[in-house]
C-alpha positions in Angstrom: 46.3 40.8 107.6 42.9 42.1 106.0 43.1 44.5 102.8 42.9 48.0 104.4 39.6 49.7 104.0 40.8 53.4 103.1 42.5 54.1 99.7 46.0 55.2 101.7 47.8 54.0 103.8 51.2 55.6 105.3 54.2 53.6 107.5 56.7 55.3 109.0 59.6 53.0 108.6 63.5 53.1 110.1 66.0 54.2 107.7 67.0 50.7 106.6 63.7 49.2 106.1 64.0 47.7 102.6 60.6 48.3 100.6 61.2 46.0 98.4 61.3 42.8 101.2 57.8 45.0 102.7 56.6 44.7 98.9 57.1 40.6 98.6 55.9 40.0 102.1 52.4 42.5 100.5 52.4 40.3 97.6 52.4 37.1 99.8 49.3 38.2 102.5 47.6 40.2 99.4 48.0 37.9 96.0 44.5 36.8 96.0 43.1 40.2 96.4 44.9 42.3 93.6 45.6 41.8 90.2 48.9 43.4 90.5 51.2 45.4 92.5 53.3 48.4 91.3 56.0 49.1 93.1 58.2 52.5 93.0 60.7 53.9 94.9 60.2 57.8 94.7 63.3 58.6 96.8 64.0 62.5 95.9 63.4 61.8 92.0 60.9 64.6 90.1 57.6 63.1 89.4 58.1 63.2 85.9 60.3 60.4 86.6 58.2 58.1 89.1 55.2 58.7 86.7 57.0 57.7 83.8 58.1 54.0 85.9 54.2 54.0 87.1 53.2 53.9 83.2 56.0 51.4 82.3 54.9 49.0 85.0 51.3 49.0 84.8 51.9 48.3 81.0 51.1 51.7 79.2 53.6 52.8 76.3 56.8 54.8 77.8 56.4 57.5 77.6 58.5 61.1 78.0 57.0 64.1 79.7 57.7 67.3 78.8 56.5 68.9 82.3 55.1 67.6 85.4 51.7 69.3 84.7 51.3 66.6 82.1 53.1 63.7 83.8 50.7 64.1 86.5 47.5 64.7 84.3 48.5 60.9 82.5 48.9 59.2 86.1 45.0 60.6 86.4 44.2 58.7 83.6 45.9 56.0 84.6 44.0 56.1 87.9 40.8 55.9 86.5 41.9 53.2 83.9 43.1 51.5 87.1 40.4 51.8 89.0 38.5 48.8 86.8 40.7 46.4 88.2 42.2 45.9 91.7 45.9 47.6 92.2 47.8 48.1 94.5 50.6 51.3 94.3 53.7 51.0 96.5 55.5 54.8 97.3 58.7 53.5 98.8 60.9 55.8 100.5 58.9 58.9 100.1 60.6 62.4 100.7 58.5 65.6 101.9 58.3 68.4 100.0 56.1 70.4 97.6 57.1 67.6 95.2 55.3 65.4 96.9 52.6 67.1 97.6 51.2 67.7 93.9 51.8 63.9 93.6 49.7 63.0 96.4 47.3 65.5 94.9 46.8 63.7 91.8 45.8 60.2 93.7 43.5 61.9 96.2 41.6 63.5 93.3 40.6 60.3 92.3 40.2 59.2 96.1 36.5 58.2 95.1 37.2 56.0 92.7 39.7 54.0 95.0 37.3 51.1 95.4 39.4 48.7 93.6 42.6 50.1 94.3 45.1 50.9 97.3 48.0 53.4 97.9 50.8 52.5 100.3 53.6 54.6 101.6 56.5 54.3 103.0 58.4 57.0 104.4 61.4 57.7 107.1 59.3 61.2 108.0 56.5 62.6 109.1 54.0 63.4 105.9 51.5 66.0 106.5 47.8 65.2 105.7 47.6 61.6 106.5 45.4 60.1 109.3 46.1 56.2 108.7 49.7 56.2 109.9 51.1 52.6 111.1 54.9 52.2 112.6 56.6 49.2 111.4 58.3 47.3 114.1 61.6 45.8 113.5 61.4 41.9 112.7 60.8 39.5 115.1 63.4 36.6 115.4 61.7 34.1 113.5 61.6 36.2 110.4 64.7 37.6 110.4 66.5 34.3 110.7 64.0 33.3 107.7 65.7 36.5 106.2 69.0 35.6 106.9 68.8 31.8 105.8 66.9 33.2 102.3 69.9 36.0 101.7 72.7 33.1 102.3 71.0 30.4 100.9 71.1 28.5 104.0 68.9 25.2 104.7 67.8 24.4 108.0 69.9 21.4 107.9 73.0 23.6 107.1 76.6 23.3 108.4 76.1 27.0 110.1 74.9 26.0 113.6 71.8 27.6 114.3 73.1 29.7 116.9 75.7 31.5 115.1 73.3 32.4 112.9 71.2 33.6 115.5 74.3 35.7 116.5 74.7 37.6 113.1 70.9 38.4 113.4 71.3 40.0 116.5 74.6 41.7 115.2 72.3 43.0 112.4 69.7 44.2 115.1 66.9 42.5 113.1 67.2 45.2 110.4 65.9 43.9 107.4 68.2 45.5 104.6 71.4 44.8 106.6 70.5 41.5 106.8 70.2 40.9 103.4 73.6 42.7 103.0 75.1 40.6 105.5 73.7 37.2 104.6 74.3 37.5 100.9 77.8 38.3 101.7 78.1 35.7 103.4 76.9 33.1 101.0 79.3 30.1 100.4 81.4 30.7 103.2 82.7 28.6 105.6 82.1 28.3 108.8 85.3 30.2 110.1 84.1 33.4 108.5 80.8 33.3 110.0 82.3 33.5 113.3 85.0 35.7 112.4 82.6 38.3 111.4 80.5 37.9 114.6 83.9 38.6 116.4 84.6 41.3 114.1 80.9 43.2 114.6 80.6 42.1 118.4 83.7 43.8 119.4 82.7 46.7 121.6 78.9 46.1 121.1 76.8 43.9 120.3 74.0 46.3 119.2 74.3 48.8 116.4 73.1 51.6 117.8 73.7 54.0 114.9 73.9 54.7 111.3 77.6 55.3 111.2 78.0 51.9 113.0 75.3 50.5 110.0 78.1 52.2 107.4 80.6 50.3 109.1 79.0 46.9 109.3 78.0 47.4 105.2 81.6 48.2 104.7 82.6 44.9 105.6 80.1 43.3 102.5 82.5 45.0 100.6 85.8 44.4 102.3 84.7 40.8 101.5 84.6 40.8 97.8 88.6 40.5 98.4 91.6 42.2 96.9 90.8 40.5 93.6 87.9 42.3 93.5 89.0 46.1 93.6 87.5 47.4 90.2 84.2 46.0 91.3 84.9 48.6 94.7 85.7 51.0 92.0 82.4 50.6 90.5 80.5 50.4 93.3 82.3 53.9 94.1 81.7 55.7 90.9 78.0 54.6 91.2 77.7 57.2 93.5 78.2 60.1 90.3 74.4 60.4 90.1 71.9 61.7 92.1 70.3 59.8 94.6 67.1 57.9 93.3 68.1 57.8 89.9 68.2 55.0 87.3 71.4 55.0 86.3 71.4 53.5 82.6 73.6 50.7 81.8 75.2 52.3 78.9 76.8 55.6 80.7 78.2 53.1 82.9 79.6 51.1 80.0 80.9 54.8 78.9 82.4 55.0 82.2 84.1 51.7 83.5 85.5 51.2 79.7 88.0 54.0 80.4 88.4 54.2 84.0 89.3 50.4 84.6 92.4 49.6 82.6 91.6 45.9 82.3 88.3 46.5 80.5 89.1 48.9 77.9 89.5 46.4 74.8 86.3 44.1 76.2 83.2 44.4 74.6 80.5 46.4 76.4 78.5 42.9 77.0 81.7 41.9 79.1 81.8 45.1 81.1 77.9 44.6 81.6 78.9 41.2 83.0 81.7 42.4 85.3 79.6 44.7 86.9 76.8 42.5 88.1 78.7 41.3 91.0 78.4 44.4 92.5 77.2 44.3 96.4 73.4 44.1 97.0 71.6 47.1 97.1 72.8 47.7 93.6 69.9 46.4 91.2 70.4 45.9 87.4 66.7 46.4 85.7 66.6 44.3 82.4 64.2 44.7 80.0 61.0 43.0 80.1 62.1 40.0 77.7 65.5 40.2 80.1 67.5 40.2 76.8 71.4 40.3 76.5 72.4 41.1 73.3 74.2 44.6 72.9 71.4 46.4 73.0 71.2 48.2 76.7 68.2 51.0 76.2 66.3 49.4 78.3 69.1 48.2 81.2 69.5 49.8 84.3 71.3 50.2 87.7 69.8 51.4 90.9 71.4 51.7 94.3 69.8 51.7 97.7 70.5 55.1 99.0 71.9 53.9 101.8 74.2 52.6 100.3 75.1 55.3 98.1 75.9 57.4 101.5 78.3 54.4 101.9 79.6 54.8 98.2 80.9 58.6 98.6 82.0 57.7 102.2 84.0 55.5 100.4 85.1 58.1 97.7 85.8 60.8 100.4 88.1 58.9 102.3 91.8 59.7 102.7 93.2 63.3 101.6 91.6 65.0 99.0 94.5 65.2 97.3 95.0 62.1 96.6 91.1 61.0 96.1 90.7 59.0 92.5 86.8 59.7 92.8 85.9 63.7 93.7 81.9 64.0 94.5 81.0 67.5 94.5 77.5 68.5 95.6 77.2 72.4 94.9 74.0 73.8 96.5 72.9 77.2 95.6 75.8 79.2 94.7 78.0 77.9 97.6 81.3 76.2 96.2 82.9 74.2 98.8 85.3 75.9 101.3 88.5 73.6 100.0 87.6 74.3 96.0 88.4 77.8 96.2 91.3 77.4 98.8 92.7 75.4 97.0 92.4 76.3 92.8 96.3 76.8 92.5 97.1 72.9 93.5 96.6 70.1 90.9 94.4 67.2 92.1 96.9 64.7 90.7 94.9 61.4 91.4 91.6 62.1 90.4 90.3 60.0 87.5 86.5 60.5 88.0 84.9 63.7 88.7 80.9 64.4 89.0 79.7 67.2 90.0 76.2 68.3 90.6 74.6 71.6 90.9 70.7 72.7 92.1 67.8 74.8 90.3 69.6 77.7 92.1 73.1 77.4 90.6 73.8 81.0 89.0 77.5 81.4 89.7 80.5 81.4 87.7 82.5 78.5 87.3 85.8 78.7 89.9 88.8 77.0 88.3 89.7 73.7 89.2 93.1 71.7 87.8 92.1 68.3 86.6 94.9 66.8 84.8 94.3 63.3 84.9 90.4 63.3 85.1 89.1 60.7 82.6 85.7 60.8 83.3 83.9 64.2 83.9 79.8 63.7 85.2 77.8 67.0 85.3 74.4 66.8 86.6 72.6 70.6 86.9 68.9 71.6 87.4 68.3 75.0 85.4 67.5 75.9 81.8 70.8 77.7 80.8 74.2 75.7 81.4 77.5 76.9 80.5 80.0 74.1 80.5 82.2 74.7 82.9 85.8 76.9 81.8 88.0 74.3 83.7 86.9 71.7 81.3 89.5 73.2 78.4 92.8 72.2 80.6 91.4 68.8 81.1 93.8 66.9 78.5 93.4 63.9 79.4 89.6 63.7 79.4 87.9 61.0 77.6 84.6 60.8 78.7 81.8 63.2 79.2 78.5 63.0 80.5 76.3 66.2 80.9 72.6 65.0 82.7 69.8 68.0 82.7 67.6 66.7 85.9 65.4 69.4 84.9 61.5 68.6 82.9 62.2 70.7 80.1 65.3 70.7 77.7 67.9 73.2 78.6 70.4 75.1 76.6 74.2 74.3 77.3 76.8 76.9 76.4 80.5 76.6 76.2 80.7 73.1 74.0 83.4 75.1 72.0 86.0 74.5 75.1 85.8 70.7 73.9 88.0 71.5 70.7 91.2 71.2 72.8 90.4 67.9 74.3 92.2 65.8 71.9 91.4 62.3 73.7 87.5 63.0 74.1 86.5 59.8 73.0 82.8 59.5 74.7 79.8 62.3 75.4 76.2 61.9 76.5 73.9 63.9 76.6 70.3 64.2 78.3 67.7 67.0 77.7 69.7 69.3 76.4 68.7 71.5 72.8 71.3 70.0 70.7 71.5 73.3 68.7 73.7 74.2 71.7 76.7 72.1 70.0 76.4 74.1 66.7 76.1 77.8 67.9 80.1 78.1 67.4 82.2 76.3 65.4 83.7 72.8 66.8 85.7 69.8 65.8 86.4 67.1 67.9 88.2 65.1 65.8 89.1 62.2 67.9 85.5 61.4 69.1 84.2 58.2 68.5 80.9 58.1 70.0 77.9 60.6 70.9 74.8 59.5 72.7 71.3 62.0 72.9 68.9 61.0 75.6 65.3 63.1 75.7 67.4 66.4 73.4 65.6 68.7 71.3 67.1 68.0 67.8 65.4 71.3 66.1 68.3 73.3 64.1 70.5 70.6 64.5 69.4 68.3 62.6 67.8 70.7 59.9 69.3 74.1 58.5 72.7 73.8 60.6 73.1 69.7 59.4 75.7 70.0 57.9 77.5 72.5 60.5 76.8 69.8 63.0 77.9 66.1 61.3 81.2 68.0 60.6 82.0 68.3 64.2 82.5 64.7 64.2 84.7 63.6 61.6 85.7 60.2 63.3 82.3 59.2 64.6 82.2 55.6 64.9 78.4 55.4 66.9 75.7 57.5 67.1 72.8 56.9 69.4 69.6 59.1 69.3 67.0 57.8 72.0 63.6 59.3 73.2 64.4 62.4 70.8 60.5 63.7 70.3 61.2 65.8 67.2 63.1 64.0 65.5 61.3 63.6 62.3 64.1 62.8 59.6 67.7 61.8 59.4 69.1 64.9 56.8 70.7 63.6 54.1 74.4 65.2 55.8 74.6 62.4 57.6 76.5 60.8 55.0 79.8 63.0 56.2 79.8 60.6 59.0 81.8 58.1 56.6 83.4 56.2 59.4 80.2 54.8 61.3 80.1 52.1 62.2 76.9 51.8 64.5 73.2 53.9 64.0 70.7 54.0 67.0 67.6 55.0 66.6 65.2 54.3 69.9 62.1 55.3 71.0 61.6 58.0 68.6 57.8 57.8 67.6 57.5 60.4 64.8 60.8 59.2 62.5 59.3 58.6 59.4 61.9 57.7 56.6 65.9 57.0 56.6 67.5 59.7 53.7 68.5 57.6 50.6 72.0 59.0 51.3 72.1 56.4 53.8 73.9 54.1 51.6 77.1 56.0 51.1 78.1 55.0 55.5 80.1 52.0 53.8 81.6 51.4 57.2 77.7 50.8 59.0 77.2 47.5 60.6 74.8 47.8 63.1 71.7 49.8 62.2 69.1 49.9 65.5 65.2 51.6 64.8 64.0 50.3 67.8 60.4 51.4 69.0 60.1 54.1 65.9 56.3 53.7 65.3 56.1 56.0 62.2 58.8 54.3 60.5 57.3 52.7 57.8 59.9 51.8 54.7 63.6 51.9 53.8 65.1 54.1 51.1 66.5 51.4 47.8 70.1 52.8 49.2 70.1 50.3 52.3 70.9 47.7 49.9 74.4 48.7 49.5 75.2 48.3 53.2 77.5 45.6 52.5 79.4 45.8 55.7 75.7 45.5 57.8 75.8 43.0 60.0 72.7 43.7 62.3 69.2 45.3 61.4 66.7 46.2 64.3 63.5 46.8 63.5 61.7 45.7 66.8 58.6 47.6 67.4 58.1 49.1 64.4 54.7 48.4 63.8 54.2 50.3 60.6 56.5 48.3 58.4 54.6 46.4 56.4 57.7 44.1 54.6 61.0 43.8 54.4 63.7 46.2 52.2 62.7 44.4 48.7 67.1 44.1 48.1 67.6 42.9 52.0 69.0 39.2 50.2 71.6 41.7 49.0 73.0 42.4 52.5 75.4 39.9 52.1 77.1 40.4 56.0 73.3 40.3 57.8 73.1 38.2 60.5 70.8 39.7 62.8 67.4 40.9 61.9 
């Protein structure tokens, strides 16, 4: 295969093409002609988003865009940086829509500077605009035993005659990402299982002729983790509470699977990181660059194929509602589903996890919804005004809550007062929201123990209403502040919080300065400025951090020595 002479290139693939395996086989044929390749899977997630992974991989500072007007001026930039060097970009799984239409705008503007670098898409539909279209056939027998053998480990010489393996490729139809379900489920067995699941998929047909049938043959990856295995179901299950597309960070999971599986609760979040990494394939955990595994998990994150995230809330749907542990909602527009408001009056007893997700068009009011056992509440919306939803109060046994803003810009979020009653809300995150929202009424939650801000607006917050807001937490045990853009300085308040026990501080480029009142958290013993460029010195105060057992300072390039008392520290052991 020769490099292609035009700039893009578009393939029209089946629905269970796997990009990725199309991405090694490119880097195989094309190694020697480009310097690297970046691949990104742009699924249905805002540019601001793919952009942000396009800067991350081609090794530009992460950064945070306020709007997609700017994300997609910096991908320019990057194009013509680019452009000096050959490149080639990987779309995977490209949607249509206007979104991806002002994306493709941005690389065709630079179409004539594309002499050292090439665009390749894949797509399940039809894209408007595009002349160099190529189908991709399924794989011929050779590769996909190649496939299979790779995905199970298999040797030619191995104890599964040849044949049977020939039979699960044909059961597989040649399809490249069930193959790679199948054969790494399939790993380590014996040969009695091979053939049983031949028998199993063969019965009836021999050719899977649909997607429901594709469902059904992926379910059996799972059914083959074992009964031992059932919070790892679970998991895979609740990965399903996000949009599709989205990189899901490791830590909201942590949040999660800490209170929803029983046996985890008392391990340490490395442990529950752990646990979850046999999850089926499909689901990707994204370490950061150096691949590091302390307790640090910023930078760690899970994707799922989303195919197999159709699979995931089949799985979550199944059996009566009522009795359903997992309850997906999808709200779009203003249209609640037909059985919520049928059936408001009656209790849904099992549930444990609920997510529910709402469009740019969501204007309604909130129906009620009885959630007396929900642990875990996940609310993803799309619009600059939120109101938390009223149901939320009579949720007493509520522990965790996540509230995501898909939108560019930070939104406001009304309501947080409802919380006060929740008096086993241990956990919240939240993402682009104007933090101000939490102090607009007065609020305690007096059992929380940790609060997480991802991409918020500090503003008031953290400024003339400080003190307003640190008194809403009188047990804090953890704070963590990441990607926070204004945040300029910690206000000396922050020494209300006298029970934390962990600071994090990531990614937050214009923090300048700690407030010498930093020394009165006597309880402190982690204290994380990671990636805070402007930081440049600590207050004489740090030195009475007795109880500090780890000090990260990574990336903070203006830090010119150490705290002059650090010897002091007597319970460092991490710096």
């Amino acid at each position: 295969m020769h490099v292609m002479p035009y700039a893009f290139l578009i393939l029209y693939v089946s629905t269970v093409v796997s990009g990725f395996l199309l991405t090694v086989f490119l880097y195989n044929v094309w190694i020697d002609k480009f310097k690297s390749i970046i691949f990104v899977d742009v699924s249905k997630r805002p540019n601001t988003e793919v952009v942000q992974e396009i800067c991350e991989k081609e090794g530009s500072p992460i950064l945070c865009f306020q709007s997609e007007e700017i994300a997609l001026d910096r991908l320019q930039q990057l194009l013509h940086k680019a452009g000096q060097d050959p490149v080639l970009f990987v779309l995977d799984n490209v949607w249509p829509g206007n979104r991806t239409e002002s994306l493709f705008a941005s690389f065709k503007s630079k179409e004539s500077e594309m002499s050292n670098y090439k665009i390749l898409v894949t797509s399940r539909h039809v894209l408007p605009g595009f002349d160099d279209v190529c189908h991709v056939e399924e794989l011929n027998v050779e590769d996909a035993m190649n496939l299979l053998r790779n995905s199970a480990r298999l040797a030619r010489s191995s104890f599964i005659p040849e044949d049977l393996q020939r039979k699960v490729v044909e059961c597989c139809k040649r399809l490249p990402l069930f193959i790679e379900v199948v054969g790494r489920s399939l790993f380590g067995k014996d040969i009695v299982i091979w053939k049983a699941r031949v028998e199993a998929w063969s019965s009836g047909s021999s050719v899977i002729s649909s997607e429901i049938k594709l469902r059904g043959c992926l379910q059996s990856s799972l059914d083959a983790l074992g009964e031992g295995n059932a919070d790892i179901k679970k998991c895979f299950t609740d990965l399903s509470s996000f949009p599709q597309g989205r990189r899901i960070p490791a830590s909201v999971l942590i949040d999660m699977w800490t209170v929803l599986i029983d046996k985890w609760s008392a391990d340490k979040d490395s442990y529950v990181l752990q646990n979850s990494t046999s999850l089926p394939t499909g689901v990707w955990l994204i370490l950061n660059e150096k691949g590091e595994t302390d307790d640090y998990y910023g930078e760690h994150y899970l994707t799922q194929h989303d195919l197999l995230r159709d699979l995931a809330i089949h799985q979550a749907n199944e059996g009566p509602r009522k009795q359903r542990e997992t309850l997906i909602i999808d709200i779009q527009g203003n249209k609640f589903p037909k059985w919520w408001k049928d059936q408001m009056d009656q209790p849904f007893e099992e549930a444990r996890l609920v997510s529910i997700s709402t469009d740019s068009h969501f204007k309604s009011k909130w129906c009620d919804i009885q959630l007396p056992k929900a642990k875990v509440l996940v609310l993803n919306f799309h619009t600059k005004n939120y109101g938390l939803p009223e149901f939320v109060e009579k949720m007493e046994k509520l522990k965790v809550l996540i509230v995501t803003n898909d939108g560019f810009l930070p939104a406001e979020v009304s309501n947080f007062s409802l919380l006060g009653c929740l008096s086993k809300l241990k956990r919240i995150r939240l993402e682009r929201v104007f933090i101000s929202s939490i102090t607009k009424n007065s609020i305690e939650l007096k059992r929380l123990q940790k609060i997480s801000f991802f991409m918020c607006n500090m503003g008031p917050a953290f400024s003339k209403d400080s003190i307003k807001f640190f008194e809403a937490f009188p047990e804090l045990q953890e704070m963590n502040i990441d990607y926070c853009s204004d945040l300029v300085e910690l206000p000396a308040e922050i020494r209300i919080l006298i029970h934390l026990k962990k600071l994090s501080i990531t990614n937050c480029h214009k923090l300048s300065a700690l407030p010498e009142e930093i020394g009165k958290l006597e309880n402190l013993e982690l204290l994380r400025l990671r990636s805070c460029t402007e930081f440049s010195e600590f207050p004489g105060s740090v030195r009475k951090l007795k109880k500090l057992k780890v000090l990260d300072i990574s990336n903070c390039y203006s830090i010119k020595e150490l705290p002059e008392h650090i010897g002091e520290l007597c319970s460092l052991g991490n710096l």
